[in-house]
N, C-alpha and C positions, 0 to 999 in steps of 0.2 A: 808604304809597302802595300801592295797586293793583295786583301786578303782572301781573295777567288782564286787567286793564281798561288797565296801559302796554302789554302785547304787540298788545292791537287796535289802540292808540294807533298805535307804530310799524307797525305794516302798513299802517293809513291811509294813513299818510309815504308809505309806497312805494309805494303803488300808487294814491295818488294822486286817490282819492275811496271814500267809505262805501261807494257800490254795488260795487267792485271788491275790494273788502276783506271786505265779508261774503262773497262768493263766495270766498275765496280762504282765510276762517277757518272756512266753514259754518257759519256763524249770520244768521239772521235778521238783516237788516236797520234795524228800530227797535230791536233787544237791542243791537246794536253802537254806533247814534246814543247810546240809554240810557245806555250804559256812558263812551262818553265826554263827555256833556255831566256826571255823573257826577265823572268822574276831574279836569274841569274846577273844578267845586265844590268836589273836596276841596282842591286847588291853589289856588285862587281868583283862578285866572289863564285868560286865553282862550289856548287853543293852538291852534285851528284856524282860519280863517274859509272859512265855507262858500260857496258858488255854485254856479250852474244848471252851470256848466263841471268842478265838481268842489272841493277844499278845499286851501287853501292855508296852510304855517303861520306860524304868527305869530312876532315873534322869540322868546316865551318857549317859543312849540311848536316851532322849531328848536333850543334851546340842551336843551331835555327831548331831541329826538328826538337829540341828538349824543350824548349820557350813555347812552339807553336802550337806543340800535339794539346799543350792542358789547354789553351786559351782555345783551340777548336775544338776540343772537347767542350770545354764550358759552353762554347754558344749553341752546340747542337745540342747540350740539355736543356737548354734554354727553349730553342725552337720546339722539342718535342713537347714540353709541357706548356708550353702556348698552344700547339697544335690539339695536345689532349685536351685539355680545357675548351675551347671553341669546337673537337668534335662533340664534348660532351653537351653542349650549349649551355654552359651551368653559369650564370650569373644572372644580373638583374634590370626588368626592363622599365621604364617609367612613362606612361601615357595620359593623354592626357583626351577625353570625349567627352561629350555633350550632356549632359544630364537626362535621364530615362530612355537613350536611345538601347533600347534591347534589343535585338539583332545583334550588336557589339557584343554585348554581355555574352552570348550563345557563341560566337567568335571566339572571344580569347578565356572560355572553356574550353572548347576546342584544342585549342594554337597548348593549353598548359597540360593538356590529355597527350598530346604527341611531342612534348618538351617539357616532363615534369621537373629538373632542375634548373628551370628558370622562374626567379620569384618577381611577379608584377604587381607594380602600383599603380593602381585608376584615380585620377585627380578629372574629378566630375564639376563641370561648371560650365555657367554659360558665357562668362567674362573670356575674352580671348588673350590665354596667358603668354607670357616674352617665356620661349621655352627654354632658351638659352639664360635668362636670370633665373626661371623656376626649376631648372633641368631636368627638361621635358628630353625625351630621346624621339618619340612621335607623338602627332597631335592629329584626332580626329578631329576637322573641322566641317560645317553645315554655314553654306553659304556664301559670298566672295571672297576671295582671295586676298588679304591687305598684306600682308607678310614679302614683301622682297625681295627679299635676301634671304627666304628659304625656299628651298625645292617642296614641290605639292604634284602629288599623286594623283590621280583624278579615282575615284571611285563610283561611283553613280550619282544619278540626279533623279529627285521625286518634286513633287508637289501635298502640301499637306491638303484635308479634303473637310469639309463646311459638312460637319453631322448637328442631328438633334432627335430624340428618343422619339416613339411614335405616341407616346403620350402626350406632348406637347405638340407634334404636327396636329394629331387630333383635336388638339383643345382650340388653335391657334391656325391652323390650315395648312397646306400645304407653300411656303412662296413659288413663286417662279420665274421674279426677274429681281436685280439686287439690292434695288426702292425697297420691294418686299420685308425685307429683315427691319425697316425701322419700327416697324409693331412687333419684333420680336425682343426678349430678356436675353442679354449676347454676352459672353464673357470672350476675353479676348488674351493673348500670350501675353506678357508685356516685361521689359527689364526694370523698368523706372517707373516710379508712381505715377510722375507726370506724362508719361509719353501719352500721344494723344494717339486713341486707337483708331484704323483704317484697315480696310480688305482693298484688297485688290485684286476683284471678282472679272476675267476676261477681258481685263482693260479698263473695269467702271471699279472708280476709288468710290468705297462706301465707309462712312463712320457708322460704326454699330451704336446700337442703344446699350451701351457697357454697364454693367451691373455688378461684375468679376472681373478682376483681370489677376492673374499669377504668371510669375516666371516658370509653371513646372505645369509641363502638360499632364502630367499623370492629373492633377488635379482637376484642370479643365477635362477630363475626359470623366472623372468621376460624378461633374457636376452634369454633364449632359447624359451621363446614366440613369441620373436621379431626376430627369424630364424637368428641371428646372431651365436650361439657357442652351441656347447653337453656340455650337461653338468649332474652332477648326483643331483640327489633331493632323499630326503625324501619321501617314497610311499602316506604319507597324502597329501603331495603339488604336484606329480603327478600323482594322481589319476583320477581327473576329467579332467584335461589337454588330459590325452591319451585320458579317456571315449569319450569329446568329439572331439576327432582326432585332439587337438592342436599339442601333441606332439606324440611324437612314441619311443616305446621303442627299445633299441638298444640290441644288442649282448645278446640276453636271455639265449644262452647257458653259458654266461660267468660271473656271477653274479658275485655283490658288494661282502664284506665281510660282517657276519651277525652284528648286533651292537645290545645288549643287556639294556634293561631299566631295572631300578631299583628306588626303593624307599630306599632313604636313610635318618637314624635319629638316635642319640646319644640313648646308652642304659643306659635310665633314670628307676631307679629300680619304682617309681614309676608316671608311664606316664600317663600326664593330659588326661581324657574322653575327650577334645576335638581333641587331638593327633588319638586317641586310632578311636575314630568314624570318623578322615577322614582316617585312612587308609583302616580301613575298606570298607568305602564309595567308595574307588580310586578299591575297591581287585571286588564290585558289579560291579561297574562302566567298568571294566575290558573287557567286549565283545564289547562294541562300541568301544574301543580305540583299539583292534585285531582288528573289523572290518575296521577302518576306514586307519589303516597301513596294509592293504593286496591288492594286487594287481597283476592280473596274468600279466606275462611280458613273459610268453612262447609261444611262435605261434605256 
């Protein structure tokens, strides 16, 4: 059976004729007679009889309309408190980004200031989690794309930038081509103890003289505050360092490689409004996070 063509049916019932019923469904008129002389045929029974005074039903369009009215009532309380729910935006979201990338963090303060009944989890790492085993809903990611089989968002693209305090330029000089660094104390990003550390300064692969190396840039940034080691940072974490002449940028002819952000998330045919409105949220939100990874490094 029908049930587009019993929900006209029932609204007929109550209100008591086609003209007041298409008004009441906004639909045209002959589309509502259509459907139910229609719904009749499939039944092969009369359930209405009509008149200049309006439509009256028959006993088999009473004993239909006693069955149909609870079970269309039930669904549209159902729709409305779905509907109330997702205007509220009140459930929970799980994400998942990079470890110290703050720009984020100022984000989804933001995003929870303009949807306080949505409660989120941040799972911070540098390992690139299966979001679908971890149930992840989005994933900030920094870097290439390996993921497939999920849809990715592009967000912006920075480059990290080759600082070291003015203590040690002073001690040590200024360099100014990427040979230069092998007389420098260099700490370097690294996931693995083993990985062997390299720049890739304008196209010239350099191995630094590594002295440090951590997986947490905050650390590398705290090390070149303390005029010990050059080291390269993310332009959000030395932004204000250079601004205020903590640190100094090096080799500006000879940039990092670019590193590309993305939003990443399973393509779910149909994706939860609370999905749907933070990405959106992340796509507004988009000019403070350009501005706050830009930074001129060219003298």
């Amino acid at each position: 059976m029908d049930l587009n063509a019993t929900h006209m049916f029932v609204s007929v019932a109550q209100s008591g004729s086609l003209s007041a019923a298409a008004i009441r469904l906004g639909i045209p008129l002959p589309t509502l007679s259509r459907r139910i002389r229609e719904l009749e045929q499939q039944l092969n029974v009369q359930l209405l009889v009509r008149s200049a005074r309006g439509v009256k039903l028959t006993d088999a369009g009473a004993r239909l309309y006693e069955y149909a009215s609870r079970g269309i009532e039930t669904l549209l309380d159902a729709e409305q408190a779905v509907t109330n729910d997702q205007a509220r935006l009140k459930g929970r979201l799980r994400l998942s980004i990079p470890q110290t990338f703050y720009p984020w963090w100022d984000l989804l303060q933001a995003f929870q200031r303009r949807y306080p009944d949505i409660q989120i989890h941040v799972y911070s790492t540098e390992r690139r989690v299966d979001l679908v085993e971890d149930g992840i809903d989005v994933a900030l990611r920094v870097g290439a794309i390996v993921h497939d089989n999920m849809i990715a968002r592009h967000v912006l693209s920075f480059r990290n930038v080759l600082v070291a305090s003015p203590q040690l330029i002073a001690r040590l000089g200024m360099p100014s081509v990427p040979d230069d660094l092998r007389s420098f104390p260099c700490a370097v990003w690294a996931s693995r103890i083993d990985n062997p550390a390299r720049w890739d300064l304008g196209g010239q692969i350099v191995e630094p003289p590594t002295v440090f190396s951590a997986n947490d840039y905050q650390h590398l940034c705290c090390r070149a505050l303390g005029g010990d080691v050059v080291t390269e940072l993310p332009p959000f974490l030395a932004a204000a360092p250079i601004r205020d002449k903590r640190l100094i940028p090096l080799l500006p002819r000879y940039p990092l490689p670019e590193w590309s952000i993305n939003l990443i998330y399973p393509p779910h045919r149909h994706q939860s409004t609370i999905v749907r409105t933070y990405l959106d949220f992340c796509q507004s939100y988009r000019p403070n996070i350009v501005q706050a990874c830009q930074i001129d490094v060219v003298s």
